[in-house]
Every structure is written in structure tokens, then in C-alpha cells.
DSSP file (Angstrom, degrees, kcal/mol; ACC not computed):
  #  RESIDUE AA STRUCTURE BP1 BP2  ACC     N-H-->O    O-->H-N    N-H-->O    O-->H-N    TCO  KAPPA ALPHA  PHI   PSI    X-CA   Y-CA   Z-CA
    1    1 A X              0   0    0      0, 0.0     2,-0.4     0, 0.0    52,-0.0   0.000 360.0 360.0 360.0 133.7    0.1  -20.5   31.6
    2    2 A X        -     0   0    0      2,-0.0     2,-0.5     0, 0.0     0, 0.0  -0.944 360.0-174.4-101.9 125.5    0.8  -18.6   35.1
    3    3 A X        -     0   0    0     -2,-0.4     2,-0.4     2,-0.0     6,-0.1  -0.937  10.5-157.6-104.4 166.5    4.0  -16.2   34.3
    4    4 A X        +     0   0    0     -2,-0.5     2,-0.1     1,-0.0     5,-0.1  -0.981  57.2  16.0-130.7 120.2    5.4  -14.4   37.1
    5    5 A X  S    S-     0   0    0     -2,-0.4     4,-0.4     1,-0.2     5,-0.1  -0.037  78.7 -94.7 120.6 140.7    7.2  -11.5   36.0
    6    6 A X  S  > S+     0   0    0      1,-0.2     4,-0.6     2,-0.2    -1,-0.2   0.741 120.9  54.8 -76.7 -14.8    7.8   -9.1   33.1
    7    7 A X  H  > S+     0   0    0      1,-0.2     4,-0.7     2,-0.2    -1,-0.2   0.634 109.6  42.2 -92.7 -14.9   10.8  -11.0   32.0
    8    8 A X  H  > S+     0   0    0      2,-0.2     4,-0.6     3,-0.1    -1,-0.2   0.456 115.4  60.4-121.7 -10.7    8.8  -14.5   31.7
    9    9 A X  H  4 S+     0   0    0     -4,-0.4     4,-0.4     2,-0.1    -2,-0.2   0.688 114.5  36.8 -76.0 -25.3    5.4  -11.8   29.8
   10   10 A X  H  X S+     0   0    0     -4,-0.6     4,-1.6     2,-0.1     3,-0.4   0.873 110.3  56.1-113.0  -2.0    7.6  -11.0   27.3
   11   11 A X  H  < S+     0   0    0     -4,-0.7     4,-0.2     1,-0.2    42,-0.1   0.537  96.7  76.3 -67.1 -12.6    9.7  -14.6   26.8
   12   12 A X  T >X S+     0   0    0     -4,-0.6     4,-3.1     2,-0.2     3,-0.6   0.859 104.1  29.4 -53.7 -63.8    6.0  -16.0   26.2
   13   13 A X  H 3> S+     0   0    0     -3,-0.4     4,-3.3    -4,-0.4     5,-0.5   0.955 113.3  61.1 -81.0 -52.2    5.8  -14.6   22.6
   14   14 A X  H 3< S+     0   0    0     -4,-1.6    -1,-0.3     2,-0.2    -2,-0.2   0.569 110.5  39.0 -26.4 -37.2    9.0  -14.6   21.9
   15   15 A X  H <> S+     0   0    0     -3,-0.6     4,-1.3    -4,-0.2     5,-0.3   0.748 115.3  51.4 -67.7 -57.1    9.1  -18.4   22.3
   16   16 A X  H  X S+     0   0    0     -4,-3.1     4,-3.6     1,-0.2     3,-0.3   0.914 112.5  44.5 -71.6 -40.5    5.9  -18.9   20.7
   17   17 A X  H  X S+     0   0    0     -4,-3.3     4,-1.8     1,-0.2     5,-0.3   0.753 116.4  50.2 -87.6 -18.4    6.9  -16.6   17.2
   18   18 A X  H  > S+     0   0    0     -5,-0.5     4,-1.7     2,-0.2     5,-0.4   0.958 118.3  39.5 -70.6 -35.2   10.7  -18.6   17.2
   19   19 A X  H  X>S+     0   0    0     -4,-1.3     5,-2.1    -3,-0.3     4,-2.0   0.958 118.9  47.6 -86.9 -41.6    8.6  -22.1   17.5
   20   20 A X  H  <5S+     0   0    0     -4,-3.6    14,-0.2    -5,-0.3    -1,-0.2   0.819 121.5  32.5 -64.5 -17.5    5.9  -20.8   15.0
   21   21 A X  H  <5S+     0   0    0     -4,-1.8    14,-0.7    12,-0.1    -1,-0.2   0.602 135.8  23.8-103.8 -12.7    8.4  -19.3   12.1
   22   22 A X  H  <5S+     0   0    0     -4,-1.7    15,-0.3    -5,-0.3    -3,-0.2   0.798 133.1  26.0-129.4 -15.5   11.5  -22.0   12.5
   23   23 A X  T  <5S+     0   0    0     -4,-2.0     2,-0.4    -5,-0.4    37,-0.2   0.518  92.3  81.8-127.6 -28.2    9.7  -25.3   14.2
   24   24 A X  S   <S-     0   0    0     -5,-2.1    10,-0.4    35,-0.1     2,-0.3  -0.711  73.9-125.6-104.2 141.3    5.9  -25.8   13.5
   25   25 A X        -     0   0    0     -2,-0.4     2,-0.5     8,-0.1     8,-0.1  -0.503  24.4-143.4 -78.3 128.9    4.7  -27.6    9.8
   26   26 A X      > -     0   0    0      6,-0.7     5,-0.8    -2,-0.3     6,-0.1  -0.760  13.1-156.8 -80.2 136.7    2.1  -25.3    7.7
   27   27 A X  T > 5S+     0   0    0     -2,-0.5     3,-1.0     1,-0.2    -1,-0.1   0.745  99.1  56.5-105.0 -12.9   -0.6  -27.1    5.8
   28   28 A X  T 3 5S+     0   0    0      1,-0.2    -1,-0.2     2,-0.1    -2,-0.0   0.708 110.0  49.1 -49.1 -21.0   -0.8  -23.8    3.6
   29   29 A X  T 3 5S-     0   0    0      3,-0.1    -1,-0.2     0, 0.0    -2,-0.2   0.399 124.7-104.7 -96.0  -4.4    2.6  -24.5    3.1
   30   30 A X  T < 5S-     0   0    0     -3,-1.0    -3,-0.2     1,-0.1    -2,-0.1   0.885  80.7 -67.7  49.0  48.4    2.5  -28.4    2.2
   31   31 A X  S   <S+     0   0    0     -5,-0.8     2,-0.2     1,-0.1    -4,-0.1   0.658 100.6 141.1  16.1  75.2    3.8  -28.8    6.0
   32   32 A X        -     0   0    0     -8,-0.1    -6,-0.7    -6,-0.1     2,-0.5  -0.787  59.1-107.8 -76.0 130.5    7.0  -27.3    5.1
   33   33 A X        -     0   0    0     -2,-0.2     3,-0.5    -8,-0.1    -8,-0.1  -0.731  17.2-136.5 -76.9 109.8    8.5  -24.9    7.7
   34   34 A X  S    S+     0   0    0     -2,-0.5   -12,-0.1   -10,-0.4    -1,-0.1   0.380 102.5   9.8 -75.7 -17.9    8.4  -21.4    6.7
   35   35 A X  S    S-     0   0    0    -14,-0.7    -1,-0.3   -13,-0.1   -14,-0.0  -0.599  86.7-165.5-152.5  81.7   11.9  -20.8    7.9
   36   36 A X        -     0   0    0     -3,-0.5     2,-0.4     1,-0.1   -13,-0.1  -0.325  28.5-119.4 -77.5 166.4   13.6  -24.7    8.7
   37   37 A X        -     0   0    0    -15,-0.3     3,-0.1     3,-0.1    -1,-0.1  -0.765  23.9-132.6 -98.0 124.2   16.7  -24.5   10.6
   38   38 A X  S    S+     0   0    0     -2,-0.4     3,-0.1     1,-0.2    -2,-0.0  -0.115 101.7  60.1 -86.0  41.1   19.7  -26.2    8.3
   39   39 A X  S    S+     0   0    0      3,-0.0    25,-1.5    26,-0.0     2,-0.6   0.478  94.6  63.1-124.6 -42.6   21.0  -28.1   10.7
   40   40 A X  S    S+     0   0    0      1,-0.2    22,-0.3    23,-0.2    -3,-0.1  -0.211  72.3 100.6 -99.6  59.6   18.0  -29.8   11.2
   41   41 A X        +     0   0    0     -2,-0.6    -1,-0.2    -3,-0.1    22,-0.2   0.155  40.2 125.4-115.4  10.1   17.8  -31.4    7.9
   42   42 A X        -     0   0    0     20,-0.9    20,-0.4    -3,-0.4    22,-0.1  -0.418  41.0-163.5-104.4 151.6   19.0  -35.0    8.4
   43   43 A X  S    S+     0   0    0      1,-0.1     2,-0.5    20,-0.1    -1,-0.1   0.461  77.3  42.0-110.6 -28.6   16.4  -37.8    7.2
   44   44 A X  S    S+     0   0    0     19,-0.3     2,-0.3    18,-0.1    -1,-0.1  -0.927  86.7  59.0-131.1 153.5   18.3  -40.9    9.5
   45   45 A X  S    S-     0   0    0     -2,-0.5     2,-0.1    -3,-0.1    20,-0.0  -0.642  89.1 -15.5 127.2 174.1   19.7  -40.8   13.1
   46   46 A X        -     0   0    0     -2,-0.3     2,-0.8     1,-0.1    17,-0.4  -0.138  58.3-125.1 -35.2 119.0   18.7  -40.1   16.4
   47   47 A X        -     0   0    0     15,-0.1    15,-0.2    -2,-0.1     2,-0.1  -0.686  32.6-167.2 -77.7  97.0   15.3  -38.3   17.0
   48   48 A X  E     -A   61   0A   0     13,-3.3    13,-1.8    -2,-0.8     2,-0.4  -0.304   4.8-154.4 -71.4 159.9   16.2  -34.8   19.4
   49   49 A X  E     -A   60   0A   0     11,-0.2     2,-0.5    -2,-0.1    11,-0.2  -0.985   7.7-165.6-151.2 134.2   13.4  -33.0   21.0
   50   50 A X  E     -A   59   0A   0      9,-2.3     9,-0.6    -2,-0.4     2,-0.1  -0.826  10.0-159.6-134.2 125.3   13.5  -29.4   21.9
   51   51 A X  E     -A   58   0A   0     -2,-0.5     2,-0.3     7,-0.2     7,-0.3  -0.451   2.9-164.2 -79.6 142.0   10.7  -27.9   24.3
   52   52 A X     >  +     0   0    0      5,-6.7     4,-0.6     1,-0.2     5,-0.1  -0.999  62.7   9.6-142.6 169.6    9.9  -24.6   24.7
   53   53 A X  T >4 S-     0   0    0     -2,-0.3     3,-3.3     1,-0.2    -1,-0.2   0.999 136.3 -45.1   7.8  96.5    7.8  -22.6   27.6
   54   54 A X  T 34 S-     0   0    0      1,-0.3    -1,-0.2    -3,-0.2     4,-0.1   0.690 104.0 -53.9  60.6  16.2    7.9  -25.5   29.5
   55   55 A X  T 34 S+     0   0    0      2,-0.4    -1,-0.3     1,-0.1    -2,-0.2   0.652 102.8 113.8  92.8  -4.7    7.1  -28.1   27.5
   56   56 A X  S << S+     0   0    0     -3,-3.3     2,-0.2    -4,-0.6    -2,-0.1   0.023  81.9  41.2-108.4  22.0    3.9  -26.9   26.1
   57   57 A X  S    S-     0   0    0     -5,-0.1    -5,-6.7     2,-0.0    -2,-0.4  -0.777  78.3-174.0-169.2 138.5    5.4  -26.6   22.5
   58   58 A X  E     -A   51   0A   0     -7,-0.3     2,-0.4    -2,-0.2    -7,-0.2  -0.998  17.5-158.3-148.5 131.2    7.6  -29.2   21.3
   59   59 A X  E     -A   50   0A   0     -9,-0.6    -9,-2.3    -2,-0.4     2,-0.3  -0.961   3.4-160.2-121.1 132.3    9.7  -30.0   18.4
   60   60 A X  E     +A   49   0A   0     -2,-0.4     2,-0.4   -11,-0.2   -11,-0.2  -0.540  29.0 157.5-107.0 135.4   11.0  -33.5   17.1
   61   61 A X  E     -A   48   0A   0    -13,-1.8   -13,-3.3    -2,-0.3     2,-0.5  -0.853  30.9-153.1-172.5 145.2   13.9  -33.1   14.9
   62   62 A X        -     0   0    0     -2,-0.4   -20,-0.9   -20,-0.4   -15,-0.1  -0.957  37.1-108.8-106.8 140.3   17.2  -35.6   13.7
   63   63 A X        -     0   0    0     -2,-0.5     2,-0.3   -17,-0.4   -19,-0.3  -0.080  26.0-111.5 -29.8 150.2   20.5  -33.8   12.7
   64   64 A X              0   0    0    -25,-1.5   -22,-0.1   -22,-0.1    -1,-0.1  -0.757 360.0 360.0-103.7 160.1   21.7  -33.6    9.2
   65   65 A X              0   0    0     -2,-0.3    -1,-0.1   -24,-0.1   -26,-0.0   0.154 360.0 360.0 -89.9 360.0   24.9  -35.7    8.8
């Protein structure tokens, strides 16, 4: 990763600790998400995808009904 900038140094961790506590599966966990988002609970529908820095961390998720 190149940032330019203090504003894009500290949006780096920030991004990475939101995607690591609310988006990414644990296998300590049974790959369950340590803090899931209830919105994003839905089992049928449309698959959404939400990137963060750029696309180099990425999350698949349907809506709950």
C-alpha cells in the first residue's frame, strides 16, 4: 500500500480493525464474526460486496429480509 497523507495513515487501521471485528470469519471462532452486523443476516437474495482500502479487503454479504 502507497498512502499519501496523514489522513489516508491513519484511515489504513481504521479500515483494517472495522473489517477485522465486524466482516472477516474466525476459525477460533467456528468462522463466526466476532461482532456481525444485523443487517447482514439474510441467508437468500442478492449477494452485495463491500471493499475497503481499495479493494484489498473485501466482504460478500446478502441482506436479511
Amino acid at each position: 500500500m502507497i498512502l499519501f497523507g496523514e489522513s489516508a495513515l491513519r484511515k489504513a487501521p481504521t479500515e483494517f480493525m472495522a473489517h477485522y471485528h465486524n466482516e472477516r470469519n474466525h476459525q477460533g471462532l467456528n468462522n463466526v464474526l466476532i461482532c456481525p452486523e444485523p443487517e447482514h443476516a439474510g441467508r437468500e437474495g442478492e449477494v452485495h460486496r463491500r471493499e475497503r482500502l481499495g479493494g484489498l479487503l473485501t466482504y460478500y454479504y446478502r441482506k436479511a429480509a
